[in-house]
C-alpha positions, 0 to 999 in steps of 0.5 A: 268729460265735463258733464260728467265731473258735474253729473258726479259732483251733483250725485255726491252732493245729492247723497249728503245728510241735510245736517252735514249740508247745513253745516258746510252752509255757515262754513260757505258763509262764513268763509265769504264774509271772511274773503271780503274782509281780506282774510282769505284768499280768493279761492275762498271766494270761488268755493264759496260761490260754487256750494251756495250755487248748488244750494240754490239749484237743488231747492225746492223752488228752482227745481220746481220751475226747472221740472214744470212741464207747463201744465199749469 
């Protein structure tokens, strides 16, 4: 079941326009600084952690030492 949600959530995330991604990128940013402020709520936070997560993990650097098959 979980794998699925994920399978899904990356598959939804892999089909936005790297526009709309960079734009989502200050909203995340934007809204961290806010939570640390105390602006926001703490779901905020979590939300925040869990976009910018996804940005690391499909960059091209990671996915280079995911997808290296050793055969430097």
């Amino acid at each position: 079941m979980a794998r699925s949600v994920i399978a899904t959530v990356l598959e939804a995330f892999n089909a936005m326009q790297e526009e709309a991604k960079t734009i989502v990128d200050g909203v995340a940013v934007s809204g961290g600084i806010a939570t640390l402020a105390g602006w926001l709520p703490d779901i905020t936070a979590l939300l925040t952690i869990i976009w910018l997560s996804l940005r690391i993990w499909e960059s091209d650097t990671v996915q280079g030492w995911v997808n290296n098959d050793g055969s430097d």
